[in-house]
Every structure is written in structure tokens, then in C-alpha cells.
GUVEXMI-127910 format. One record per atom (N, C-alpha, C): z, y, x; chain; residue number from 1; atom name; residue in one letter. Coordinates in Angstrom, 2 decimals, padded with zeros to 5 digits. Layout:
BEGIN
[[Z; Y; X]; 'A'; NUM; 'CA'; 'A']
...
//
This chain:
BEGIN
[[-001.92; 006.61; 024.72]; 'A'; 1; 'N'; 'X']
[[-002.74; 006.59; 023.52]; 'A'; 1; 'CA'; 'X']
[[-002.05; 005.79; 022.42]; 'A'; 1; 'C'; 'X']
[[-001.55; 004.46; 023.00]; 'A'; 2; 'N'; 'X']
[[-000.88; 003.94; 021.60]; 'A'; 2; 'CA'; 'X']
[[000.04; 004.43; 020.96]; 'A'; 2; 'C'; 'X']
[[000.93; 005.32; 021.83]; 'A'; 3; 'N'; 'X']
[[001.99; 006.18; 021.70]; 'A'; 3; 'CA'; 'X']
[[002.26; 007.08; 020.16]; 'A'; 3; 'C'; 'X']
[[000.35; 008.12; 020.63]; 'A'; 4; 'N'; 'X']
[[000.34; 008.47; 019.98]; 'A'; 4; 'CA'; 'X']
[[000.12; 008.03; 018.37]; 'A'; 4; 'C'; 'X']
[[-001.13; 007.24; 018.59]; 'A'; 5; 'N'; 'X']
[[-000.99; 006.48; 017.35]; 'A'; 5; 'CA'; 'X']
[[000.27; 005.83; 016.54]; 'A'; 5; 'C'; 'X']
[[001.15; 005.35; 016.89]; 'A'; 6; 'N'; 'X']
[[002.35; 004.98; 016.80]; 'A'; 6; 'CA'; 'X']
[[003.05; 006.03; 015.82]; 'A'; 6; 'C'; 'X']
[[002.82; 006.78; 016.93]; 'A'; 7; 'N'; 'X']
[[003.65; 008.48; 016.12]; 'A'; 7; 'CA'; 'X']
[[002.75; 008.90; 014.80]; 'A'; 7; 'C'; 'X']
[[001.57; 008.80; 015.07]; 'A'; 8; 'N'; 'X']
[[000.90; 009.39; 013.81]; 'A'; 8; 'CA'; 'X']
[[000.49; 008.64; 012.57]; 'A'; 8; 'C'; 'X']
[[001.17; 007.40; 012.90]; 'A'; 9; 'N'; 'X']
[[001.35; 006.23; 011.94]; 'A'; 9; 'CA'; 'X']
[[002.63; 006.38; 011.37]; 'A'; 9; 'C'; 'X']
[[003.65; 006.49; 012.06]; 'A'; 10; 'N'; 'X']
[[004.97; 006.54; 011.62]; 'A'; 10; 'CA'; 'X']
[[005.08; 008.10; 010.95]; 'A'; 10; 'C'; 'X']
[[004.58; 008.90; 011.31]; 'A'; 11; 'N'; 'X']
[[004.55; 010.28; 010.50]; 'A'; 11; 'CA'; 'X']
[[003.79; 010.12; 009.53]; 'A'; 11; 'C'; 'X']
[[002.50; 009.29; 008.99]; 'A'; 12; 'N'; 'X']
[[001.49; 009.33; 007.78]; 'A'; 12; 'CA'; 'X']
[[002.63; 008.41; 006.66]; 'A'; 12; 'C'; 'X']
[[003.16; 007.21; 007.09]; 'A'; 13; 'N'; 'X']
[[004.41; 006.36; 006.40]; 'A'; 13; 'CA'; 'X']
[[005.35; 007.41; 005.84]; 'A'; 13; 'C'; 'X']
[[006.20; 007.90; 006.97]; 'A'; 14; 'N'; 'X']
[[007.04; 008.93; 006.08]; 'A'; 14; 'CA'; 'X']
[[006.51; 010.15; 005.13]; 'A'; 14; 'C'; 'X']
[[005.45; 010.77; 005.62]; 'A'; 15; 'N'; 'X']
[[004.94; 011.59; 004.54]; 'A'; 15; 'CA'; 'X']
[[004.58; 010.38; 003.02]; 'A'; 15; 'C'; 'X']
[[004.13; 009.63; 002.95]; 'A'; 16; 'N'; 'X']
[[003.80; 008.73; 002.31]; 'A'; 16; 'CA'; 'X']
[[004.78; 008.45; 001.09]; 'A'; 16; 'C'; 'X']
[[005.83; 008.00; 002.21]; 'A'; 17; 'N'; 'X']
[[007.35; 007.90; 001.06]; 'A'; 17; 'CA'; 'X']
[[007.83; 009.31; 000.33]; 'A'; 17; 'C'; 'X']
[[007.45; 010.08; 001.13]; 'A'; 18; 'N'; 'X']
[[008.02; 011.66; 000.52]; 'A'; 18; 'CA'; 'X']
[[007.36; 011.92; -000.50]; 'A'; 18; 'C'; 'X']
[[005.89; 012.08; -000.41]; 'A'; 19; 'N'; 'X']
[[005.44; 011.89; -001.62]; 'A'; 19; 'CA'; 'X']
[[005.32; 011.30; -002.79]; 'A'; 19; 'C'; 'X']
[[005.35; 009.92; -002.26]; 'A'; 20; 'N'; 'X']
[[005.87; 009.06; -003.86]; 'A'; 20; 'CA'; 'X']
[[007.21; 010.01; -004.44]; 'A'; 20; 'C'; 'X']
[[007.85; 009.57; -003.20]; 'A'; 21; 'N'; 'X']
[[009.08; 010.10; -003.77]; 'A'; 21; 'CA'; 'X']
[[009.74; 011.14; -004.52]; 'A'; 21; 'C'; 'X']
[[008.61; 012.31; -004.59]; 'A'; 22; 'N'; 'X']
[[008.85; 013.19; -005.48]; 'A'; 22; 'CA'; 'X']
[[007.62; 013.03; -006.72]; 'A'; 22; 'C'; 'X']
[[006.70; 012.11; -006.65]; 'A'; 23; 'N'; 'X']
[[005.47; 012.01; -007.49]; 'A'; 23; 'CA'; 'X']
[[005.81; 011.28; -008.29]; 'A'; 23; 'C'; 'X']
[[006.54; 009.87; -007.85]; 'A'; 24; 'N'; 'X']
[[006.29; 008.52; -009.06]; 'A'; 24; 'CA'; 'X']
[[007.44; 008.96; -009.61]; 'A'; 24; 'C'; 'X']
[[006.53; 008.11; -010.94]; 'A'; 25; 'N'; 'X']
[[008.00; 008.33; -012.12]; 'A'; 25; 'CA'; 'X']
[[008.85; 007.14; -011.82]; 'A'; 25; 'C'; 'X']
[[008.74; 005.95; -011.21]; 'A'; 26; 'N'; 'X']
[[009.68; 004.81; -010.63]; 'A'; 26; 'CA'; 'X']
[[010.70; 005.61; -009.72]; 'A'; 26; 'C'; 'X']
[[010.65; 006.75; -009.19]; 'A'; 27; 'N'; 'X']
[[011.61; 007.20; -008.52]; 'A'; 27; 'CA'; 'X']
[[012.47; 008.17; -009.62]; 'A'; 27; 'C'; 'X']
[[012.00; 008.50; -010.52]; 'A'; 28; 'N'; 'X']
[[012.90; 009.66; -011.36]; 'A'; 28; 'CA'; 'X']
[[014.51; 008.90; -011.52]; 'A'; 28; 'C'; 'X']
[[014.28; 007.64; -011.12]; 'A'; 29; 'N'; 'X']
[[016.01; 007.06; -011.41]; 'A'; 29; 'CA'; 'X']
[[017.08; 007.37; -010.60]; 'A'; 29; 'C'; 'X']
[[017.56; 006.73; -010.02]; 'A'; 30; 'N'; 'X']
[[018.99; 007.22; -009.21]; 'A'; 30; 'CA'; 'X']
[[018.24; 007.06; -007.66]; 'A'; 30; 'C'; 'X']
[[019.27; 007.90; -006.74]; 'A'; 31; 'N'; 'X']
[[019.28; 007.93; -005.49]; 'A'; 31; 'CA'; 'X']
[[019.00; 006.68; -004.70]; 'A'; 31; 'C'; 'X']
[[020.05; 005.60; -005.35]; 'A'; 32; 'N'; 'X']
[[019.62; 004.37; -004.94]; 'A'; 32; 'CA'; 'X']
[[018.12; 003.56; -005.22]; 'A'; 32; 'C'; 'X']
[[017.97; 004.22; -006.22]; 'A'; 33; 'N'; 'X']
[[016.40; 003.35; -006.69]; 'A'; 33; 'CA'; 'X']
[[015.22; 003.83; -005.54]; 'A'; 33; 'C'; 'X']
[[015.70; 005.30; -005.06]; 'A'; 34; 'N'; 'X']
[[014.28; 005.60; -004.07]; 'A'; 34; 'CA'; 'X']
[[014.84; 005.12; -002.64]; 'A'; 34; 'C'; 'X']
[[016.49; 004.69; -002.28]; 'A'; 35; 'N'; 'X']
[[016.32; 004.53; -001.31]; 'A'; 35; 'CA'; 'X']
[[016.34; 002.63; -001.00]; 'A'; 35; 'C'; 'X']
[[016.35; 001.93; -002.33]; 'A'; 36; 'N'; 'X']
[[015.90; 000.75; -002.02]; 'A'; 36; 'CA'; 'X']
[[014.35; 000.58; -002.31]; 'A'; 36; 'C'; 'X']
[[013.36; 001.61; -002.90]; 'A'; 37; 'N'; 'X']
[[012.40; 001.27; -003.03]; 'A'; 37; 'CA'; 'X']
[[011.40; 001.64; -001.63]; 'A'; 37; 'C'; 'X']
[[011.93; 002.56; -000.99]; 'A'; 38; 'N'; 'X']
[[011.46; 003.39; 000.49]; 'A'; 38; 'CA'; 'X']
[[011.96; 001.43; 001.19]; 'A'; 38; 'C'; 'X']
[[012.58; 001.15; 001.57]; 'A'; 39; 'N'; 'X']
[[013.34; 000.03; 002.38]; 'A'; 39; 'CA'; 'X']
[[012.04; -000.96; 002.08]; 'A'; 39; 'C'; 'X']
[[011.94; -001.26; 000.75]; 'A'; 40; 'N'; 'X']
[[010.97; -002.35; 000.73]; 'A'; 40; 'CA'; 'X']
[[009.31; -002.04; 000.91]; 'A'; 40; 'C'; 'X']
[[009.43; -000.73; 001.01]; 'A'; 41; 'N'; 'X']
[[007.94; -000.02; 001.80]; 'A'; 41; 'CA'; 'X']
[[007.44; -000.19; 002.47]; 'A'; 41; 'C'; 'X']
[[008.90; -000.14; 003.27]; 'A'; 42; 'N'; 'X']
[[008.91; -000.47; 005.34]; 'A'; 42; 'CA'; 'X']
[[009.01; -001.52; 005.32]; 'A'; 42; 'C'; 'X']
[[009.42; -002.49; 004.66]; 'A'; 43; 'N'; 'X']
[[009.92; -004.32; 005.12]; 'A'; 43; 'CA'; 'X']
[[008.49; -004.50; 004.61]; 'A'; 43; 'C'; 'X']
[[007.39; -004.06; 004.13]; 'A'; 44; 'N'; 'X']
[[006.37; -004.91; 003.41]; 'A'; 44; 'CA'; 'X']
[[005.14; -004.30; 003.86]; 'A'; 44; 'C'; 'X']
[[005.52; -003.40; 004.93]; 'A'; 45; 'N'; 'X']
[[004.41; -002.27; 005.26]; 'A'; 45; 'CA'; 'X']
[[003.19; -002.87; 006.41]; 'A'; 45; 'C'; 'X']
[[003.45; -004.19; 006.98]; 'A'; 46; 'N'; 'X']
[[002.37; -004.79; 007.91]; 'A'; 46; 'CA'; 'X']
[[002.30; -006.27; 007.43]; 'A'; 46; 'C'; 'X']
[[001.96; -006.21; 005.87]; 'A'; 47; 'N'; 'X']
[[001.84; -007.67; 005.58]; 'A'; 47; 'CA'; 'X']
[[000.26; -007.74; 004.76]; 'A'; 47; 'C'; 'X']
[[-000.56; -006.42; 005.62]; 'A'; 48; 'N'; 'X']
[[-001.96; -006.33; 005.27]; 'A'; 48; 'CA'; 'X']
[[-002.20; -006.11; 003.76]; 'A'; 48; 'C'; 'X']
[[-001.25; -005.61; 002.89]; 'A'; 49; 'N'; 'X']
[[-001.24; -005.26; 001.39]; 'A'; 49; 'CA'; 'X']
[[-001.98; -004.13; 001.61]; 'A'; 49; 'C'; 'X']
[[-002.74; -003.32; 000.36]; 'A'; 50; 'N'; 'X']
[[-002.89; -001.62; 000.32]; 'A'; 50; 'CA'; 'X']
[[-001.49; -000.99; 000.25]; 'A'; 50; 'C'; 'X']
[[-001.52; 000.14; 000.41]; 'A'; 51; 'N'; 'X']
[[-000.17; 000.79; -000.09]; 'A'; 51; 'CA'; 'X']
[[000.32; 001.18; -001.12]; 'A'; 51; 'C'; 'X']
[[-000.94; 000.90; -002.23]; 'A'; 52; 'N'; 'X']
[[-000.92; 000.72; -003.58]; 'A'; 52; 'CA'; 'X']
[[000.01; -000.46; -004.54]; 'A'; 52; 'C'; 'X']
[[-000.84; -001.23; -003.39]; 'A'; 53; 'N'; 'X']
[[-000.03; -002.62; -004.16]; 'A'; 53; 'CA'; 'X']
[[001.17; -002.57; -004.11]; 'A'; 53; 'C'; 'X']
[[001.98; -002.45; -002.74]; 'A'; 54; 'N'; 'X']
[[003.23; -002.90; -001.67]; 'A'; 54; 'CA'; 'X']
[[004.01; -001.55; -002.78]; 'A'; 54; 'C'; 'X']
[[003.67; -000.27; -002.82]; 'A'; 55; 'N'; 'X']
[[004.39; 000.43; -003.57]; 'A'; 55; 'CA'; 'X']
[[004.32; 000.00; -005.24]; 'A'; 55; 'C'; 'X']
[[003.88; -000.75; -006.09]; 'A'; 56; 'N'; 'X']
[[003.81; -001.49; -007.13]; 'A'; 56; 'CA'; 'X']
[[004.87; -002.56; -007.14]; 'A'; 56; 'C'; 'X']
[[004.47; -002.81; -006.12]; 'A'; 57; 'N'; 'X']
[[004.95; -004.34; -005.93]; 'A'; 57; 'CA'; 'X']
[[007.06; -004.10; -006.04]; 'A'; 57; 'C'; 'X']
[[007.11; -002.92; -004.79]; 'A'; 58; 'N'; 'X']
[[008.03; -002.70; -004.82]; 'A'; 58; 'CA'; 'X']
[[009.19; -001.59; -006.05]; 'A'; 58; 'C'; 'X']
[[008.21; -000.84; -006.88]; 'A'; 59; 'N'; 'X']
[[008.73; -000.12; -008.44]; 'A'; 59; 'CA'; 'X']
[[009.05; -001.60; -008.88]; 'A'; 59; 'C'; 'X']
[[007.87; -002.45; -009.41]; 'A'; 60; 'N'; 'X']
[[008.45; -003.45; -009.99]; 'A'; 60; 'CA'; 'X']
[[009.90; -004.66; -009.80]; 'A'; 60; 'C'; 'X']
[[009.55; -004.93; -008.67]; 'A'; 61; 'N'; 'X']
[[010.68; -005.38; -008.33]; 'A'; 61; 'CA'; 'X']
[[012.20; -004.90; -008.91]; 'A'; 61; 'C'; 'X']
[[011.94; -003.38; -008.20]; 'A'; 62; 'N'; 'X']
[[013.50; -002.57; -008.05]; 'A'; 62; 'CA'; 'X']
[[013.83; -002.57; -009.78]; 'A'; 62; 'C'; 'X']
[[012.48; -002.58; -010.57]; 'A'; 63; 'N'; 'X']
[[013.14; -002.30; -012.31]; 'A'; 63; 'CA'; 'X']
[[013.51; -003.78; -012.51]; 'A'; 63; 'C'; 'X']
[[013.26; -005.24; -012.30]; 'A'; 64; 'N'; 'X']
[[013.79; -005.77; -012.59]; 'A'; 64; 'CA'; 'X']
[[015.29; -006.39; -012.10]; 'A'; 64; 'C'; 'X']
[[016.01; -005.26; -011.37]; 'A'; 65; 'N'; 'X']
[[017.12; -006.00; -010.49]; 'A'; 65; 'CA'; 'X']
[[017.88; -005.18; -011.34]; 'A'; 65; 'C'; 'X']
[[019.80; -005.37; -011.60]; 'A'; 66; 'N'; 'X']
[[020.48; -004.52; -012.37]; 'A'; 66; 'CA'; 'X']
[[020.81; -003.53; -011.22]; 'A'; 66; 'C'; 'X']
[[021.42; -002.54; -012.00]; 'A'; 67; 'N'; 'X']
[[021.46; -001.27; -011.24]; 'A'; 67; 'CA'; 'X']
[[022.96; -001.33; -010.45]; 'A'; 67; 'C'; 'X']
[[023.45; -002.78; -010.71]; 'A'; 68; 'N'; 'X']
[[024.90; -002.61; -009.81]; 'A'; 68; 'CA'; 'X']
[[024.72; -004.08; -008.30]; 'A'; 68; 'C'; 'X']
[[023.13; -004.23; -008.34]; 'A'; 69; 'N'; 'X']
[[022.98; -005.08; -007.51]; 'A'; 69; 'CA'; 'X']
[[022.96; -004.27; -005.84]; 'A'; 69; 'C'; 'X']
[[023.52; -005.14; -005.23]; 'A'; 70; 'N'; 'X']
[[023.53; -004.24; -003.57]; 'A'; 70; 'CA'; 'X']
[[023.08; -004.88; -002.44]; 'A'; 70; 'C'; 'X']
[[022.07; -006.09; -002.85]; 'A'; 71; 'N'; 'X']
[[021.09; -006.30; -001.64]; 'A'; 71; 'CA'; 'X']
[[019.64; -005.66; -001.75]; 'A'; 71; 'C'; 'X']
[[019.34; -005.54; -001.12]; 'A'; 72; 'N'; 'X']
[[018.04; -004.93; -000.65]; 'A'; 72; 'CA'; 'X']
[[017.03; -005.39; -001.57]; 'A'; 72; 'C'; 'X']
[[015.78; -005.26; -002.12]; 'A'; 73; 'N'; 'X']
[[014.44; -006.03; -002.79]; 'A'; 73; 'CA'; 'X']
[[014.58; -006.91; -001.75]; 'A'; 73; 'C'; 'X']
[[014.30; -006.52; -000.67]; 'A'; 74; 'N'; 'X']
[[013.96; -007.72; 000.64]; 'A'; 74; 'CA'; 'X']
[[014.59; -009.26; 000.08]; 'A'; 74; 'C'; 'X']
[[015.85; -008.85; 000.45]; 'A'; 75; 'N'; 'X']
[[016.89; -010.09; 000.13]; 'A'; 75; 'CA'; 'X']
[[017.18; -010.56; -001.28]; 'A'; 75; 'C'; 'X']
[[016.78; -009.42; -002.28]; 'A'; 76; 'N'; 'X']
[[016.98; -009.93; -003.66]; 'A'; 76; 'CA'; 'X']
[[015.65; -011.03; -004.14]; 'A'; 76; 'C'; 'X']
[[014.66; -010.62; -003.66]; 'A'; 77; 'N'; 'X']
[[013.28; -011.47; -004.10]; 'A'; 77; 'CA'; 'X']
[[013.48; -012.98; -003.52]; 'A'; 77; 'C'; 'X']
[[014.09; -013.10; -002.54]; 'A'; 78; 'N'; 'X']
[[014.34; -014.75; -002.31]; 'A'; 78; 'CA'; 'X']
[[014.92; -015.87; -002.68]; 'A'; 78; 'C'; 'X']
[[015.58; -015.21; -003.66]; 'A'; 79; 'N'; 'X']
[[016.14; -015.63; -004.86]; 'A'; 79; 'CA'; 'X']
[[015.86; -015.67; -006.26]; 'A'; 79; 'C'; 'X']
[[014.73; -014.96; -006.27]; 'A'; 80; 'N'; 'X']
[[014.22; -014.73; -007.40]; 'A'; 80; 'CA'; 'X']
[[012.84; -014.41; -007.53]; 'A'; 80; 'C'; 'X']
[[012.66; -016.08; -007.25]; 'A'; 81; 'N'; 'X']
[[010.95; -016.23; -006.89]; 'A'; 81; 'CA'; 'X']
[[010.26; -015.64; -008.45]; 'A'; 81; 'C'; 'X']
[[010.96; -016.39; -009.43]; 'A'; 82; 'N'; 'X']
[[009.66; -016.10; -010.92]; 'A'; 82; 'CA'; 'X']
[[009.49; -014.38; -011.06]; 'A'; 82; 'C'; 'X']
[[010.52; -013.71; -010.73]; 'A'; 83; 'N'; 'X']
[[010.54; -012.39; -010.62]; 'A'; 83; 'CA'; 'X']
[[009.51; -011.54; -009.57]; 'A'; 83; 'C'; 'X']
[[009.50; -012.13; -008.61]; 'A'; 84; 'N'; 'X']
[[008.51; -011.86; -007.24]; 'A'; 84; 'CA'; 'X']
[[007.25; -012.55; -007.44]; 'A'; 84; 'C'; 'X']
[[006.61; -013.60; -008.57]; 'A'; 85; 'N'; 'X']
[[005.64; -014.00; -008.68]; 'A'; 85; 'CA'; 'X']
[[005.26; -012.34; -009.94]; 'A'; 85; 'C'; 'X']
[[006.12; -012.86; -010.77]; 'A'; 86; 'N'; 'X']
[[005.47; -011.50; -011.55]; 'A'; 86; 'CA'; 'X']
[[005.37; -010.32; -011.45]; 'A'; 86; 'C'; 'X']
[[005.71; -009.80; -010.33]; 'A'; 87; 'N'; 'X']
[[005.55; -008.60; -009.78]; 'A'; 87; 'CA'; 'X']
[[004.53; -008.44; -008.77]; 'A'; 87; 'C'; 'X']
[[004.32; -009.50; -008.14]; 'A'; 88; 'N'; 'X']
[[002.91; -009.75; -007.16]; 'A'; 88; 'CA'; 'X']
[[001.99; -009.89; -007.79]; 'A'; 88; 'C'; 'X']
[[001.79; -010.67; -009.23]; 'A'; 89; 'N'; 'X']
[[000.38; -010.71; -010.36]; 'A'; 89; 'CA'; 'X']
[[000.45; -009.60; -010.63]; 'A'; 89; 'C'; 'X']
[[001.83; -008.37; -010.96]; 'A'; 90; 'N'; 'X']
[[001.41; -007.45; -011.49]; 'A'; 90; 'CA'; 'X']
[[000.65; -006.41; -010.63]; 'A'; 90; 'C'; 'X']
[[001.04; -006.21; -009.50]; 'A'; 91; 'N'; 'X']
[[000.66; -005.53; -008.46]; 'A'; 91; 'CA'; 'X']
[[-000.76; -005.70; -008.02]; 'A'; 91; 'C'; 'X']
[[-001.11; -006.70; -008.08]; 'A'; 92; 'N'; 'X']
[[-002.52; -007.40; -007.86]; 'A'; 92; 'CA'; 'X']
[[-002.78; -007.59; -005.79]; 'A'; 92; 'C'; 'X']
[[-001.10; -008.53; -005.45]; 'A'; 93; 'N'; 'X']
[[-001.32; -008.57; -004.69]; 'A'; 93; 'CA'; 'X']
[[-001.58; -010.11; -004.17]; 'A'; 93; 'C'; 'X']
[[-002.85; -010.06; -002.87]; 'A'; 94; 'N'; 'X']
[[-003.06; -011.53; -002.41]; 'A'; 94; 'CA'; 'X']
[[-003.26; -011.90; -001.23]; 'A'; 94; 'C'; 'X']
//
């Protein structure tokens, strides 16, 4: 039984990203922008956020990093707390 759930959790996530992914306009940017914004989906996906927020949370982020940066949101936000505060007020996450 957990199995399944498991599976039909991990299949509702990826449909999830697919859809943003062709829906939000935060993805209309480069290849890299949807595949660091999918990354911080999954790194932020059991920290009891909506999936509203966590996908907010994470557009915002990715627009304030330059486009030749090559760590992850994950690893870029720990460094850049005032940036991750204003993207969490913006998101309306708590």
C-alpha cells in the first residue's frame, strides 16, 4: 500500500512540474531556468509549504540569481539570505 502511494505521489509531482512547465510564464526562459526551478520543487517539496507557495518561492528566487550562476537555488539561497527573505514574504510562505 505505501508503495503505491509513493508511486502515485511521485507521478502527481512530476505531472505537476510538467505542467508548470509548459504553463508558467517563469519558465518561458532558458532550459536552465526550468531545470533549476523543477530541482528546487523537489528540494522544497516536504517542507509542509502549498505547492503554490514552494513554486513562487522558487520563480522568484531563480529571477533573482544571474543567468551565468551554476549552483542550484538550493545552494544559492544560503548565501543569500536578504534574497530568500524576500522571496519567502513574497511567496507568502510560513
Amino acid at each position: 500500500m505505501k508503495a503505491r502511494i509513493t508511486t502515485l505521489l511521485i507521478g502527481t509531482l512530476f505531472l505537476f512540474i510538467a505542467s508548470i512547465t509548459v504553463c508558467s510564464p517563469a519558465f518561458a526562459g532558458n532550459a536552465y531556468d526550468t531545470q533549476w526551478i523543477a530541482k528546487c520543487l523537489m528540494d522544497n517539496k516536504d517542507l509542509g509549504q502549498p505547492t503554490e507557495v514552494v513554486q513562487k518561492y522558487c520563480e522568484c528566487m531563480n529571477n533573482k540569481m544571474d543567468d551565468n550562476e551554476n549552483q542550484s537555488i538550493t545552494q544559492w539561497e544560503k548565501t543569500h539570505a536578504t534574497e530568500r527573505k524576500e522571496c519567502s514574504e513574497k511567496a507568502g510562505w510560513k
